[in-house]
C-alpha positions in Angstrom: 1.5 1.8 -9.7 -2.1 2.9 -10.0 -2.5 7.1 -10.7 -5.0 6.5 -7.3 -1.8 4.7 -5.3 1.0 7.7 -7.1 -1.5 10.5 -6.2 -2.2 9.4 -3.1 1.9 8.7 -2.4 2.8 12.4 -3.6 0.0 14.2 -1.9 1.5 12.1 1.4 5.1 12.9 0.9 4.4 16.9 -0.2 2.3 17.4 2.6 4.9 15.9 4.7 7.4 18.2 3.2 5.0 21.4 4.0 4.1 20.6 7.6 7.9 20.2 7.7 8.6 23.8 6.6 6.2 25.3 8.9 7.8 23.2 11.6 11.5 23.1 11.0 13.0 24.4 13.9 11.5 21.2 15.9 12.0 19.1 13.0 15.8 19.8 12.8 16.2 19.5 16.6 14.5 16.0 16.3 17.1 15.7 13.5 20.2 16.3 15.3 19.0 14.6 18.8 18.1 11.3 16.6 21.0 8.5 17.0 20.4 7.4 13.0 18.7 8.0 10.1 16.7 5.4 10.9 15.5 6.7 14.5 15.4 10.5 12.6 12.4 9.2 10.1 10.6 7.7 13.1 10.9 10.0 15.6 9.9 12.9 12.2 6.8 10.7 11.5 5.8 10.7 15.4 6.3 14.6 15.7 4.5 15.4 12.5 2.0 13.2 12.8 3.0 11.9 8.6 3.7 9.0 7.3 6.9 6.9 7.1 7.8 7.7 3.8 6.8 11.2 4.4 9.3 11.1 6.6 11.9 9.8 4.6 10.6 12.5 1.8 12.0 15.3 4.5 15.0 13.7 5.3 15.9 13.7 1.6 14.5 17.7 1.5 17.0 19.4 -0.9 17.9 23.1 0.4 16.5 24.6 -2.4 13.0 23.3 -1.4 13.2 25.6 1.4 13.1 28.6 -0.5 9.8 30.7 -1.2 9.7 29.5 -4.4 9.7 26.0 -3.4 7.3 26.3 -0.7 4.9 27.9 -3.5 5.9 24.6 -5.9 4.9 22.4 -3.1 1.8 24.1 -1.4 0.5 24.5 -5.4 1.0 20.6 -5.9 -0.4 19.7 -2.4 -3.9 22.0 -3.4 -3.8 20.1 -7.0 -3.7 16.8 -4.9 -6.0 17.5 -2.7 -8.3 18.2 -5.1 -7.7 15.1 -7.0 -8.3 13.1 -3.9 -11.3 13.5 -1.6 -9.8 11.4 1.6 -7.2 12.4 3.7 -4.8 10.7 5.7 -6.9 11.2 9.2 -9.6 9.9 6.8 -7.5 6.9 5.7 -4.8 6.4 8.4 -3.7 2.8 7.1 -3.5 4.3 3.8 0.3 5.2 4.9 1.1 1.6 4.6 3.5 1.9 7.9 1.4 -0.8 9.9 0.5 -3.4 7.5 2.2 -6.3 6.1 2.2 -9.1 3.9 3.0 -12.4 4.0 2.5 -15.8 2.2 -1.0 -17.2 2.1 -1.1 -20.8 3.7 -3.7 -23.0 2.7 -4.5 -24.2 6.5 -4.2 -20.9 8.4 -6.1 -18.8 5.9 -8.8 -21.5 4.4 -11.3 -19.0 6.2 -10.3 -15.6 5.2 -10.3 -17.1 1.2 -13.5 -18.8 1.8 -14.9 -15.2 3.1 -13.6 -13.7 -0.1 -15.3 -16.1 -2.0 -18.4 -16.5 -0.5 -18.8 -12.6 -0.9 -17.4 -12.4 -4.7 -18.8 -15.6 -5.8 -15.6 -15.8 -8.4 -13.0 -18.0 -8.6 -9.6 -17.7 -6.9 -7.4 -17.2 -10.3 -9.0 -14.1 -11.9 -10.7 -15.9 -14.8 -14.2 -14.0 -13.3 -15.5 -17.9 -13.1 -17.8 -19.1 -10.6 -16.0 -20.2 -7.9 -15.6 -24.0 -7.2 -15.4 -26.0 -4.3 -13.5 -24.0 -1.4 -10.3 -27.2 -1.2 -9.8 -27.3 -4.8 -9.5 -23.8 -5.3 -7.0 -23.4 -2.8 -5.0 -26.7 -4.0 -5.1 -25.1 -7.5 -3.9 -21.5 -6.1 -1.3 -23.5 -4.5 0.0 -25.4 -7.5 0.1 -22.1 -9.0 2.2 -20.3 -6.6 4.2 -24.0 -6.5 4.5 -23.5 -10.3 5.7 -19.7 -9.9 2.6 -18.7 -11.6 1.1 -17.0 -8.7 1.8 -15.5 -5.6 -0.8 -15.3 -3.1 -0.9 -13.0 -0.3 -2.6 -12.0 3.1 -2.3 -8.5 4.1 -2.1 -8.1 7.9 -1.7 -5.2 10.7 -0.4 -6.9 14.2 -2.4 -10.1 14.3 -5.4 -9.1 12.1 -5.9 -11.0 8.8 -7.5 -7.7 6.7 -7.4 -9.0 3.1 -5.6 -10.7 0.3 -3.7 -9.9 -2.6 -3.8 -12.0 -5.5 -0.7 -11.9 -8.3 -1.6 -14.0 -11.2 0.8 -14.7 -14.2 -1.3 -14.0 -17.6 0.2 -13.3 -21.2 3.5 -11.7 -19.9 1.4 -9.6 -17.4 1.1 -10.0 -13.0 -2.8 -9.6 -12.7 -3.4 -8.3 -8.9 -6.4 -8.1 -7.1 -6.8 -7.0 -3.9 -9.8 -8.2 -1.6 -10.2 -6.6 1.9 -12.7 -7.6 4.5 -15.5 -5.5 4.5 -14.8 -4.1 7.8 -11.7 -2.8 7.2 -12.8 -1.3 4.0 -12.9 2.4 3.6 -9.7 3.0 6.0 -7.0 3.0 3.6 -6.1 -0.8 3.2 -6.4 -1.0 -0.2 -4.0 1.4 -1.0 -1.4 0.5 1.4 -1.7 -3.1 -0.2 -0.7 -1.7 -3.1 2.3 -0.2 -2.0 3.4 -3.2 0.0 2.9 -5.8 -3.2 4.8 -4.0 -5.6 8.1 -5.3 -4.3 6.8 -8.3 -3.6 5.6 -9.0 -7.1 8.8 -7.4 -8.6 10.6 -10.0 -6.5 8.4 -13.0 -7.8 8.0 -12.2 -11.3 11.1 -9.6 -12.4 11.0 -7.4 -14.8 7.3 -8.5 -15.7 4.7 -5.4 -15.4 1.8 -5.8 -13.1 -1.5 -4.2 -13.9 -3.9 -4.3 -11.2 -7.6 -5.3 -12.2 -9.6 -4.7 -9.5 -9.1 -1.1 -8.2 -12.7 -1.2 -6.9 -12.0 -3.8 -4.5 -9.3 -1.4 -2.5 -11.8 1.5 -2.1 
């Protein structure tokens, strides 16, 4: 996890937990009217207007967070946040993560989301920084990689909308990930929800091997 990705996850999850505090008379009537804890988080995130996992983060309140001494622990570590990081979630809205997903790149579907990525970075597919070859081979070869469980290749998407791609690449013991979005979904939060979504993902391709990402300029 990047300190950007674990800032921007506490900052969601505290200030979740504050606007939960100030509100808890709805919030535990939402609570006891929900049919599961499922239908609880969901119908918390609607009311609040927070994330999923902000959500889940009140859920899991402990009682002695409700105290004044908690609240003061919690607003003090929401102001350090929110000084660390200039955008907020109205800024950022995707930045939740709760509406995008990924799934496995496929050489015919996405040809033209890589060859975007390409003809805009001018790189290579498999993080080696060189010049890009010919659009086919470098997907046949980013195919044999993921064939090979080398790689793992990924397209980030909200509803039907192909926003970006997440490359894993096995190097000396290490996943590589890079993260390309579209240009115009850049600036919204994308980035960092691709973050959150691919670290599962990679720890289910490649356990127990620690990913570094490369490229944190490219989720900005």
């Amino acid at each position: 996890m990047t300190d950007l990705d674990q800032a921007t996850t506490r900052r969601d999850i505290t200030d979740a937990l504050l606007t939960a505090l100030e509100r808890r008379h709805e919030v535990l009537d939402t609570i006891v009217e929900a049919d599961d804890r499922d239908s609880a988080a969901a119908a918390i995130s609607q009311l609040l207007g927070k994330s999923q996992l902000g959500a889940e983060a009140v859920l899991n309140m402990s009682l002695h967070q409700l105290t004044k001494e908690g609240r003061r622990k919690n607003q003090s570590e929401l102001d350090d946040l929110n000084h660390e990081i200039t955008f907020t979630l109205a800024d950022r809205p995707a930045s939740s993560g709760d509406t995008l997903n990924l799934r496995p790149f496929s050489a015919s579907d996405d040809a033209d989301l890589f060859t975007e990525r390409t003809a805009e970075q001018g790189v290579a597919g498999d993080g080696s920084g060189a010049p890009a070859g010919e659009i086919g081979d470098e997907i046949a070869q980013g195919v044999g990689r993921v064939d090979n469980e080398d790689a793992v290749w990924l397209v980030a998407v909200e509803n039907d909308d192909k926003i970006g791609i997440v490359f894993g690449e096995l190097v000396g013991g290490e996943v590589d990930v890079r993260i390309w979005i579209r240009p115009e979904s850049r600036k919204k939060g994308y980035g960092v929800a691709a973050l959150r979504r691919c670290r599962s993902e990679m720890a289910a391709y490649f356990p127990g091997v620690p990913m570094v990402v490369r490229a944190p300029g490219a989720t900005a």
